[in-house]
Structure formats: structure tokens, C-alpha cells
Backbone as JSON Lines, residues from 0, in Angstrom:
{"i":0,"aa":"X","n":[14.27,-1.98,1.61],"ca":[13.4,-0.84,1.75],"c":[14.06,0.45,1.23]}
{"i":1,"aa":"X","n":[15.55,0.72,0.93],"ca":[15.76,1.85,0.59],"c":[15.34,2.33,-0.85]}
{"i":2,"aa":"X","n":[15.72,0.65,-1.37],"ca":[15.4,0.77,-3.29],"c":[13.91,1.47,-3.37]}
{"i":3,"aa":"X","n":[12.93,1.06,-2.16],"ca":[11.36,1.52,-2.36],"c":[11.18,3.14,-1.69]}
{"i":4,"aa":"X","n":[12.19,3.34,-0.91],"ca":[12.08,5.16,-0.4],"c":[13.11,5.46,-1.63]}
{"i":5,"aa":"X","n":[13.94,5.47,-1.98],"ca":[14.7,6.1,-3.04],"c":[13.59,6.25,-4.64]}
{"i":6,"aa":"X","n":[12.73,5.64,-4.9],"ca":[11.79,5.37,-5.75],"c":[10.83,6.4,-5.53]}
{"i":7,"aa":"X","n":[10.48,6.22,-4.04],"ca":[9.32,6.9,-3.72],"c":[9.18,8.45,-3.65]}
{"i":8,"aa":"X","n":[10.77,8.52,-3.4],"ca":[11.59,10.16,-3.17],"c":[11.17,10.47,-4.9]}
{"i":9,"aa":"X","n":[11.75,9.42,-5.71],"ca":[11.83,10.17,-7.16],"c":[10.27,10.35,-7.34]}
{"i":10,"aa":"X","n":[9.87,9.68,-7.32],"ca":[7.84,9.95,-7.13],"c":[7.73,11.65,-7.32]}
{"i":11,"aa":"X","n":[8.2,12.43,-5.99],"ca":[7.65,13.69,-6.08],"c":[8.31,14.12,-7.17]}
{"i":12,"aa":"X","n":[9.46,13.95,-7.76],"ca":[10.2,14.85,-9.21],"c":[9.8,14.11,-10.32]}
{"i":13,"aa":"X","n":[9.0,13.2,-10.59],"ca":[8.16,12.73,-11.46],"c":[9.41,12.07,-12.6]}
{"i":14,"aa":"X","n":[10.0,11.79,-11.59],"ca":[11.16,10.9,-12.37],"c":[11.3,9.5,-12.3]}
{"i":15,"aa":"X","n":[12.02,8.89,-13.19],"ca":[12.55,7.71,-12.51],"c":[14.09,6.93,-13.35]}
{"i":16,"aa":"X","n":[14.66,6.38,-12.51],"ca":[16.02,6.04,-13.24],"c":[16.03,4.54,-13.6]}
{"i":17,"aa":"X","n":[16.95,4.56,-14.82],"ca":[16.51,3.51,-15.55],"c":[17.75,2.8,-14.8]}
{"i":18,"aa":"X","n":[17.48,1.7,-14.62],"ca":[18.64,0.7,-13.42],"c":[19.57,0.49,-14.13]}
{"i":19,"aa":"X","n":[19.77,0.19,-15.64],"ca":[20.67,-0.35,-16.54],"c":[21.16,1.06,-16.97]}
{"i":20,"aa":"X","n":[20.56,2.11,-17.62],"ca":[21.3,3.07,-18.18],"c":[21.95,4.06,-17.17]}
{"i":21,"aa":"X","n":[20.91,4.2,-15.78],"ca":[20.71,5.39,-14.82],"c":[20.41,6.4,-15.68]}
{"i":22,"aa":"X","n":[19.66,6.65,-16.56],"ca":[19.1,7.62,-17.21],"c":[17.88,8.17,-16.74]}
{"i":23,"aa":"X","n":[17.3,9.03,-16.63],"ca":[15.96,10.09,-16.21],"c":[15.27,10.1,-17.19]}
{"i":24,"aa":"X","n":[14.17,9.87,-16.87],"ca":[12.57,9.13,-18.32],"c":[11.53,9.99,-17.09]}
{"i":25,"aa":"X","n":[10.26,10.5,-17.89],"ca":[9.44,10.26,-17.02],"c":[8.68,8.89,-16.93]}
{"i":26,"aa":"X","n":[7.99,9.47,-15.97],"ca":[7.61,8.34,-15.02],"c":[5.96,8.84,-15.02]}
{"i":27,"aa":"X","n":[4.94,8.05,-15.58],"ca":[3.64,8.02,-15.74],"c":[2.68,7.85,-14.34]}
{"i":28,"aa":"X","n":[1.63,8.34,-14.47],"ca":[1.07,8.02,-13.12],"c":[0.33,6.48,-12.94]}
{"i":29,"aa":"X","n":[0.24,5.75,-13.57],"ca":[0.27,4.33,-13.93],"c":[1.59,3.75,-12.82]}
{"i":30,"aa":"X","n":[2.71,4.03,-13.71],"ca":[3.7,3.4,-13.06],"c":[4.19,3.82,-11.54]}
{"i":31,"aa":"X","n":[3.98,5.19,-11.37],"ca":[4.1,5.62,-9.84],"c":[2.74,4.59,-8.93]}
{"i":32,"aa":"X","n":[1.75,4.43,-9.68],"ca":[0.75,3.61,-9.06],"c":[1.5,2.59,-8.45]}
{"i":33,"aa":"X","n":[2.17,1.84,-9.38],"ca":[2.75,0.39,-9.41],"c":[3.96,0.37,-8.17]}
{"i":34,"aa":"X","n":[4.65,1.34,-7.86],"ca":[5.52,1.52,-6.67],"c":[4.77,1.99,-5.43]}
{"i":35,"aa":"X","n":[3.88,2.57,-5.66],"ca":[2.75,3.1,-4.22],"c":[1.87,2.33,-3.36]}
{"i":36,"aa":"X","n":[0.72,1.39,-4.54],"ca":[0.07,0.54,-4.31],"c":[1.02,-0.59,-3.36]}
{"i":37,"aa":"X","n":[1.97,-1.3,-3.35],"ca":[2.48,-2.15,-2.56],"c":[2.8,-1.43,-0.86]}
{"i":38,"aa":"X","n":[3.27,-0.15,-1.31],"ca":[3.69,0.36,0.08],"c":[2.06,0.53,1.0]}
{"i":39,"aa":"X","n":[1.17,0.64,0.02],"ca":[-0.27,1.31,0.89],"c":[-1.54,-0.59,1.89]}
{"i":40,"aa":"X","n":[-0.78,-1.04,0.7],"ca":[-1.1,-3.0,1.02],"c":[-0.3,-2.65,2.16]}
{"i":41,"aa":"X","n":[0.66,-2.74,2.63],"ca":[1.57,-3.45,3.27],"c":[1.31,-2.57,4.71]}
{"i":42,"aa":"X","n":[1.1,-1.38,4.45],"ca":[0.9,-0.05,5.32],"c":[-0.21,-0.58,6.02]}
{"i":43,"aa":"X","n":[-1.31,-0.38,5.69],"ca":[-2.87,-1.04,5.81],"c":[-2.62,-2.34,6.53]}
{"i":44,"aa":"X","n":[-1.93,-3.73,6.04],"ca":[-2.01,-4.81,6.74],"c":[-1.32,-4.5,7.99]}
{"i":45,"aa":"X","n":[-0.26,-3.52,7.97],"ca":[0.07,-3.34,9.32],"c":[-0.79,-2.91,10.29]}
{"i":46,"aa":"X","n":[-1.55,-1.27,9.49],"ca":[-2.53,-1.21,10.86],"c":[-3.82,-2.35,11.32]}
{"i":47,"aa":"X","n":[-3.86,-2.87,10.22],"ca":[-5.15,-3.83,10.65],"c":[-4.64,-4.81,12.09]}
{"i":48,"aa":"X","n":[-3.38,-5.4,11.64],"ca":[-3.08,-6.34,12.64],"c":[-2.8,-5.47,13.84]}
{"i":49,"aa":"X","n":[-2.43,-4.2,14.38],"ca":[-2.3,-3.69,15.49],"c":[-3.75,-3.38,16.04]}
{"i":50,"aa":"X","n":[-4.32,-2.9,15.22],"ca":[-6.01,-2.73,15.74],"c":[-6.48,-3.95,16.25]}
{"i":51,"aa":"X","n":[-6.43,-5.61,15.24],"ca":[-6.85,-6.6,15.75],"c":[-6.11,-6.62,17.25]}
{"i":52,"aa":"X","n":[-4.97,-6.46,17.57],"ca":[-4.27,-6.69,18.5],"c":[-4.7,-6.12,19.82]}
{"i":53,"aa":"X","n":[-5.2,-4.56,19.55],"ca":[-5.6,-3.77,20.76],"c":[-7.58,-4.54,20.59]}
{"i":54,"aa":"X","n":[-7.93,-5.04,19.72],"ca":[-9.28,-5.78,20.54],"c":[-9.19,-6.97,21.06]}
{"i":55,"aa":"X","n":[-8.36,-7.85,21.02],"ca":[-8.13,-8.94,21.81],"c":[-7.95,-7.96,23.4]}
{"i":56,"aa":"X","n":[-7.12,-7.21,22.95],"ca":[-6.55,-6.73,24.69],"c":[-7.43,-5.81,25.46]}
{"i":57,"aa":"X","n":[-8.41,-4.57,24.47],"ca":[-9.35,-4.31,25.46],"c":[-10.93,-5.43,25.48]}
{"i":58,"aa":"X","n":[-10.77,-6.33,25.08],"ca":[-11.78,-7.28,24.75],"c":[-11.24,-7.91,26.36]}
{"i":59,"aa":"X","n":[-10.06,-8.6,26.96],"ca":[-9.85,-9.22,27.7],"c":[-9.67,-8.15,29.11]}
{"i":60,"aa":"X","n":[-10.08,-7.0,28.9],"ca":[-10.31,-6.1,30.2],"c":[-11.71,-5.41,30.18]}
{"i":61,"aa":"X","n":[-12.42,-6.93,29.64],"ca":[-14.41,-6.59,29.63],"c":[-14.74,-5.28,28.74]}
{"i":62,"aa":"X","n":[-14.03,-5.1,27.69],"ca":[-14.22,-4.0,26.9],"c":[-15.25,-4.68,25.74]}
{"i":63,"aa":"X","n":[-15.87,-4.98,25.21],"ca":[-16.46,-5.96,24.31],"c":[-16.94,-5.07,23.33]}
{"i":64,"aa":"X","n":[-17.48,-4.18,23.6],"ca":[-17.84,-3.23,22.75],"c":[-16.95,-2.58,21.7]}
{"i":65,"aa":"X","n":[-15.71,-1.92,22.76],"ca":[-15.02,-1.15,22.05],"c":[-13.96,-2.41,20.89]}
{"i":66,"aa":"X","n":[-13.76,-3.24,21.84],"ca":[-13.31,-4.63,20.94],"c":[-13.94,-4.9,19.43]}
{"i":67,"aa":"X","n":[-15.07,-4.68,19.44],"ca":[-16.3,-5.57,18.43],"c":[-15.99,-3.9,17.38]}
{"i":68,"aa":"X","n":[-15.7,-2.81,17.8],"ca":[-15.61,-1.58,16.7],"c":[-13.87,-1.54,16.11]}
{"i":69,"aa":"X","n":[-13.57,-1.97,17.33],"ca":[-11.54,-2.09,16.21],"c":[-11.74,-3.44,15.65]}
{"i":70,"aa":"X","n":[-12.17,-4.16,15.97],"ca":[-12.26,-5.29,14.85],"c":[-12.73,-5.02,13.74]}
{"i":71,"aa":"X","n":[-14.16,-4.57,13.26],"ca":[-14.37,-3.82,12.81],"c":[-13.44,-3.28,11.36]}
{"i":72,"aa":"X","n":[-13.28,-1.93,12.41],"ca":[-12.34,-1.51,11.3],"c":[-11.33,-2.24,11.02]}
{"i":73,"aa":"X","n":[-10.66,-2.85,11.59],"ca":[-9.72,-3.81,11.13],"c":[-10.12,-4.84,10.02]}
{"i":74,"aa":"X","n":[-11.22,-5.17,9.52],"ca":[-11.79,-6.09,8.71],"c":[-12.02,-4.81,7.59]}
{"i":75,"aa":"X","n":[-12.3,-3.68,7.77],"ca":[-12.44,-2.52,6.9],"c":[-11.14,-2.11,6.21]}
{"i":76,"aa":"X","n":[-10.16,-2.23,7.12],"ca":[-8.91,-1.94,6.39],"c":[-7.84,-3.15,5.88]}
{"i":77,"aa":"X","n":[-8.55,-4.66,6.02],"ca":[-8.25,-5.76,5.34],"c":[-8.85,-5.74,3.62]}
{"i":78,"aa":"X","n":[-10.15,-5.23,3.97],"ca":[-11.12,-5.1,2.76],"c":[-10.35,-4.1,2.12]}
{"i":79,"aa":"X","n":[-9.91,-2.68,2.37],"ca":[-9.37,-2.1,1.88],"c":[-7.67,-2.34,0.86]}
{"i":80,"aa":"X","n":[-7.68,-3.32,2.0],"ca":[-5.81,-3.74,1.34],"c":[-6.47,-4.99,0.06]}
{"i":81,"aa":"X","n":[-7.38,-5.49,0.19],"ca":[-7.88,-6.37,-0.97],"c":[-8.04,-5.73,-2.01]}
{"i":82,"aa":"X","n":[-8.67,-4.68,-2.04],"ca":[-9.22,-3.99,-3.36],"c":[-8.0,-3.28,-3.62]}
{"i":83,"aa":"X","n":[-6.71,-2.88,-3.09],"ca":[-5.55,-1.93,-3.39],"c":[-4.81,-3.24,-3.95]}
{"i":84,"aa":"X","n":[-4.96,-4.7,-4.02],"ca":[-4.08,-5.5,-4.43],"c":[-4.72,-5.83,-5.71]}
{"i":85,"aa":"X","n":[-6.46,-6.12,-5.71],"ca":[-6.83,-6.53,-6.97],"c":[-6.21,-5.07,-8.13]}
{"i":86,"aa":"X","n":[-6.43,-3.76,-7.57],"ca":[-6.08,-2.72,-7.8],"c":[-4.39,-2.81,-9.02]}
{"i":87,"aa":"X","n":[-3.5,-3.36,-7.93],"ca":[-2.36,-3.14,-8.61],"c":[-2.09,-4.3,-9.2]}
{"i":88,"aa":"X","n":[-2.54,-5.8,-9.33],"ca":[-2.67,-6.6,-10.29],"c":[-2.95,-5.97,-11.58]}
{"i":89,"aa":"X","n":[-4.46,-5.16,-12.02],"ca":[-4.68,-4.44,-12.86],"c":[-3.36,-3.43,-13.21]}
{"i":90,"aa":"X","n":[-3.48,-2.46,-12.34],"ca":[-2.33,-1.92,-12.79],"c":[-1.21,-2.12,-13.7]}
{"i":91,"aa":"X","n":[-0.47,-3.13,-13.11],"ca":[0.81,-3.3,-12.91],"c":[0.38,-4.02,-14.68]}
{"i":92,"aa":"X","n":[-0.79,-4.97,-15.3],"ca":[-1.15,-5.29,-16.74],"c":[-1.02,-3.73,-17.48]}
{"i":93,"aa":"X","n":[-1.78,-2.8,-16.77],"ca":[-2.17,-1.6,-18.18],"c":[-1.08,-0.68,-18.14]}
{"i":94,"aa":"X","n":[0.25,-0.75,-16.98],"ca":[0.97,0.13,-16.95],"c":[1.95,-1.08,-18.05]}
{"i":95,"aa":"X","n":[2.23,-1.93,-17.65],"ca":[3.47,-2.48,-19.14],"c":[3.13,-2.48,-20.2]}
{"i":96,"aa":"X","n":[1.78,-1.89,-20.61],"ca":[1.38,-1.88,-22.4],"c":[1.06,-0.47,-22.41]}
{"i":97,"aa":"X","n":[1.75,0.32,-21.15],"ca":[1.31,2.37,-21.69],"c":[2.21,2.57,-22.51]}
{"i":98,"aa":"X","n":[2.35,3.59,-22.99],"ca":[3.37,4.48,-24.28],"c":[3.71,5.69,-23.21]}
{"i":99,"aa":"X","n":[5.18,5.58,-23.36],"ca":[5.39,7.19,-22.73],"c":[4.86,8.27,-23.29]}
């Protein structure tokens, strides 16, 4: 995880270092896509599974309702991490054939 916050840090200076030279290139918004998109999947599947988690538990203290709306969104922010993956599949094709 540091290689992906050390990346993510260069994000705001619109930099990025080349691993073999350590040289400073910019860095396209394509390719910042391609380091973001994984952190926002992974972000997302986390909250989904804690939301699923709190409707099992107010579901099993006769909450059914409020259960049936975090599920819910939890299926909203599964849907969401789907389209951020078909997302950076694409990506990750049109960013290795950009031109700096």
C-alpha cells in the first residue's frame, strides 16, 4: 500500500517517477485514472460489505425495513464498483496507446 499512497501523493503534483530511471514525466489524466480507479473499486467494496453487515444485524433486532434500505445501497455501491472496473479495463487499453 505505500507504492499506491506514494503514487497517489504524486497524483496532486501531476507527476510521476519512472521506476527504472526515477525520472519526473508528466503524468496524463488517463494514467492518474489507472492508479485511482483500483483504490475507488476496492474503497466501495469495502463499504458495501460493512453496510451488508450492519443489515444482517439491524435485520436480526426486527429492523427489516431499515435492513431492506442498507442492502440496498449496498447492491448500489456493488453496481457502482462494477462500472469503476469495466471503467478501468477500458482505461487502462486507451491509456497504453496515449502520446504524452
Amino acid at each position: 500500500m505505500p507504492g499506491v499512497i506514494r503514487e497517489l501523493d504524486l497524483l496532486k503534483h501531476r507527476v510521476v517517477l519512472d521506476p527504472l530511471t526515477g525520472e519526473e514525466g508528466a503524468m496524463n489524466d488517463l494514467e492518474k485514472l489507472q492508479l485511482l480507479l483500483p483504490h475507488w473499486i476496492e474503497h466501495n467494496a469495502e463499504h458495501a460489505d460493512e453496510l451488508r453487515s450492519w443489515a444482517d444485524r439491524v435485520q436480526h433486532s426486527g429492523n427489516v425495513d431499515v435492513a431492506k434500505r442498507l442492502s440496498a445501497a449496498a447492491a448500489s455501491l456493488q453496481n457502482a464498483g462494477d462500472h469503476l472496473s469495466n471503467l478501468l479495463e477500458e482505461v487502462t487499453g486507451v491509456a497504453g496507446h496515449d502520446a504524452r
